[in-house]
C-alpha positions in Angstrom: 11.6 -42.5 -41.8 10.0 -44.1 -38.8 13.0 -43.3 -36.7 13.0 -40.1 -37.8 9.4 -39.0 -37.4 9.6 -40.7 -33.7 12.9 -38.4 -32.9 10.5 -35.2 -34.2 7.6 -36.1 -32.0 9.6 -36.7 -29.2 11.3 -33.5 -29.0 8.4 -31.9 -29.7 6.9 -33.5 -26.3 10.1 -32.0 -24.6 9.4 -29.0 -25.5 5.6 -28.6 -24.8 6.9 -29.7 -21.5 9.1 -27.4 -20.9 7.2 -24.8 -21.8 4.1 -25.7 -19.8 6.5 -26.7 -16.7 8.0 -22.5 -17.1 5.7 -20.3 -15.4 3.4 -17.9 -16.6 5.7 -15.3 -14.8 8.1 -15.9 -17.8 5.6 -14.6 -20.3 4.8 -11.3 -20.0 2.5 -9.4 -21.5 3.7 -6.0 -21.4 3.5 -3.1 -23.5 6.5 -0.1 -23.1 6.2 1.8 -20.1 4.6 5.4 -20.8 7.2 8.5 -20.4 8.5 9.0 -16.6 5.9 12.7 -16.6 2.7 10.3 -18.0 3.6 7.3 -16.1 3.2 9.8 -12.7 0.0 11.4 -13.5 -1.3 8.0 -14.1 -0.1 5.8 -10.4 -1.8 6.2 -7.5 1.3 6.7 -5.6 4.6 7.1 -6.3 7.7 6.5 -3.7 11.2 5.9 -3.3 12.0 2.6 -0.4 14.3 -0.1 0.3 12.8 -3.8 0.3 13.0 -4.8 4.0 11.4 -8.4 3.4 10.0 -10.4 0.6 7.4 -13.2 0.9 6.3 -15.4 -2.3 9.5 -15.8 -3.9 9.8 -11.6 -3.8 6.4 -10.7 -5.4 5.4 -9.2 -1.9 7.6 -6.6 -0.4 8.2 -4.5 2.3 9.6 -1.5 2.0 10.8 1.1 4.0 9.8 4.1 2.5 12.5 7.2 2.7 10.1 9.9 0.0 6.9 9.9 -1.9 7.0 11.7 -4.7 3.4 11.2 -5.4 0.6 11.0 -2.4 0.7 9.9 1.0 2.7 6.7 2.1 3.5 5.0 5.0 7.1 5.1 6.3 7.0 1.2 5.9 4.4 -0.5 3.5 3.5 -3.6 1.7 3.5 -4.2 -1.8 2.5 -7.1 -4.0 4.1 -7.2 -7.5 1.6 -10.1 -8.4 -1.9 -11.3 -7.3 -3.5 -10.2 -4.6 -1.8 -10.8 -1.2 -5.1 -12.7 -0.5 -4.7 -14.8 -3.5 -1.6 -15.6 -2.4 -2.3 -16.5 1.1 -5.4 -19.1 -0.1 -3.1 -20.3 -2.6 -0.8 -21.0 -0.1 -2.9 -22.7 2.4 -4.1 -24.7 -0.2 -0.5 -26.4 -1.2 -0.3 -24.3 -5.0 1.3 -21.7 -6.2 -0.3 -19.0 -8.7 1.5 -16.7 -10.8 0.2 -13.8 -13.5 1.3 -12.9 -16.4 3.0 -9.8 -15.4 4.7 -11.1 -11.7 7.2 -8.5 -10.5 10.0 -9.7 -7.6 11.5 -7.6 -5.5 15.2 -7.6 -4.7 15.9 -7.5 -1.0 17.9 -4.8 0.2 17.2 -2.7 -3.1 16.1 0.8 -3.2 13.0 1.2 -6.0 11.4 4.0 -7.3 8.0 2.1 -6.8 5.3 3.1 -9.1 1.8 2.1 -7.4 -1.4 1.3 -10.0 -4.1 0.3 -7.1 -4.9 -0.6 -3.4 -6.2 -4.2 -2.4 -7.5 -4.3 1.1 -4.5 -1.7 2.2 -2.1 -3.7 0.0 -0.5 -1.2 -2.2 -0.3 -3.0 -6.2 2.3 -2.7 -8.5 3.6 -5.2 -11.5 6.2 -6.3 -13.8 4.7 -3.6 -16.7 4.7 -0.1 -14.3 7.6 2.1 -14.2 9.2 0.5 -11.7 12.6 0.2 -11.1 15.5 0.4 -9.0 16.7 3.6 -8.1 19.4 5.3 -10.5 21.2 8.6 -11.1 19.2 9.2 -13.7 16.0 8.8 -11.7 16.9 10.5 -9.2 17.5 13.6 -11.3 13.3 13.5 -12.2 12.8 13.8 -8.4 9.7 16.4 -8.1 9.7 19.6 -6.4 7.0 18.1 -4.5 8.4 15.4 -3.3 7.7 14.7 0.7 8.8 12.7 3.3 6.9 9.3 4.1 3.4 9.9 6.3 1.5 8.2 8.8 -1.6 7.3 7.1 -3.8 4.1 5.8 -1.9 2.8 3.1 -5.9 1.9 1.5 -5.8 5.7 0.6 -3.0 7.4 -1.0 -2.7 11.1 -1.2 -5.3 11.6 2.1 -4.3 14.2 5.1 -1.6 12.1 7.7 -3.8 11.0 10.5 -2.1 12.8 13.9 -1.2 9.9 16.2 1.3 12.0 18.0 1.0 11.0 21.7 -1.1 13.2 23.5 -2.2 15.1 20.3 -6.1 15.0 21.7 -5.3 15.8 25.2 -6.5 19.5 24.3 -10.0 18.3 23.2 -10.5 16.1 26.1 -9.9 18.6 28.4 -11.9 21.1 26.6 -14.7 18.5 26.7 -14.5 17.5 30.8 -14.1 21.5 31.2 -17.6 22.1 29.0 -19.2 19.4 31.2 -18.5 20.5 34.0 -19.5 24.2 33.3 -22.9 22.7 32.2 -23.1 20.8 35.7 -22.6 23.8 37.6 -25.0 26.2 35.8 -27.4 23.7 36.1 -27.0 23.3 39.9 -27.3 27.2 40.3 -30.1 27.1 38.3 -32.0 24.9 40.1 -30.9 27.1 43.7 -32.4 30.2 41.8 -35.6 28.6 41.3 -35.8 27.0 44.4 -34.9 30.3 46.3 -37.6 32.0 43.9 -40.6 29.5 44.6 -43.3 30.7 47.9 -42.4 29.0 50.6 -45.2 27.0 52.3 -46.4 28.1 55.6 -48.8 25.7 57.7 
């Protein structure tokens, strides 16, 4: 009986062990992802990119964005699919690891259909309970109308007009501004001739 009881209790330690040891990544706490129409009106962005690079065992990925199909998004972005990227980075520096409940990794090479939820610090968010998901047939067939291509703008504010940093773009308002100035310069000059020209002139 003794034996036995002992044999119960240890495998009962193996087992709390092994379950603290797992990380929370493993337990998620997810409900069903809303219908592909809701789960758009809800994200903050929505685009279509190919993981370039992963950091933090592929919670944070670059992508190389090829469409949005909601908002504005950089041709090449960062995402995290778990804590903050600033989280992370203390994390790191400190020697630990942290992990969430709802961790998302990124496959590198992979083309997603990337549903975004938030922006930290120009980091766009995302996690293992959003929409999304590697790009499909089937997705690909919900492609909106309004799909665009991918835009230069701050990545801290989806859906904003692309900032023009086409070379030369403000080369028109520059020279618009020198030309104003020096108009001004000149009718001030003649001014000051008229009046001078206008004054009596002294005579001893």
């Amino acid at each position: 009986m003794k034996t036995s009881m002992r044999s119960v209790l240890a495998t009962a330690a193996l087992i709390a062990g092994f379950v603290l040891a797992v990380p929370s990544v493993a337990i998620a706490s997810c409900i069903e992802p809303p219908p592909f129409e809701e789960a758009m009106g809800q994200a903050t962005a929505v685009f279509v990119g190919t993981v370039v690079a992963t950091d933090f065992e592929g919670r944070v990925a670059t992508f190389e964005v090829t469409e949005a199909w909601k908002g504005s998004v950089p041709a090449e972005t960062v995402v995290t699919g778990g804590p903050a990227l600033q989280v992370l980075h203390e994390a790191r520096a400190s020697g630990v690891d942290v992990h969430s409940s709802v961790d998302r990794s990124y496959r590198l090479g992979a083309t997603y259909v990337v549903f975004i939820h938030g922006i930290d610090d120009g980091v766009l968010l995302d996690n293992a309970c959003s929409n999304t998901e590697e790009l499909t047939d089937q997705l690909a067939a919900l492609r909106p109308d309004t799909a665009t291509a991918p835009e230069l703008v701050d990545p801290a504010t989806p859906g904003t007009a692309p900032r023009d940093t086409t070379p030369g773009s403000n080369v028109g308002w520059w020279i618009a501004g020198i030309a104003a100035a020096a108009f001004a310069a000149a009718s001030a000059m003649a001014a000051r001739r008229r009046r001078r020209r206008s004054e009596p002139q002294w005579q001893p």
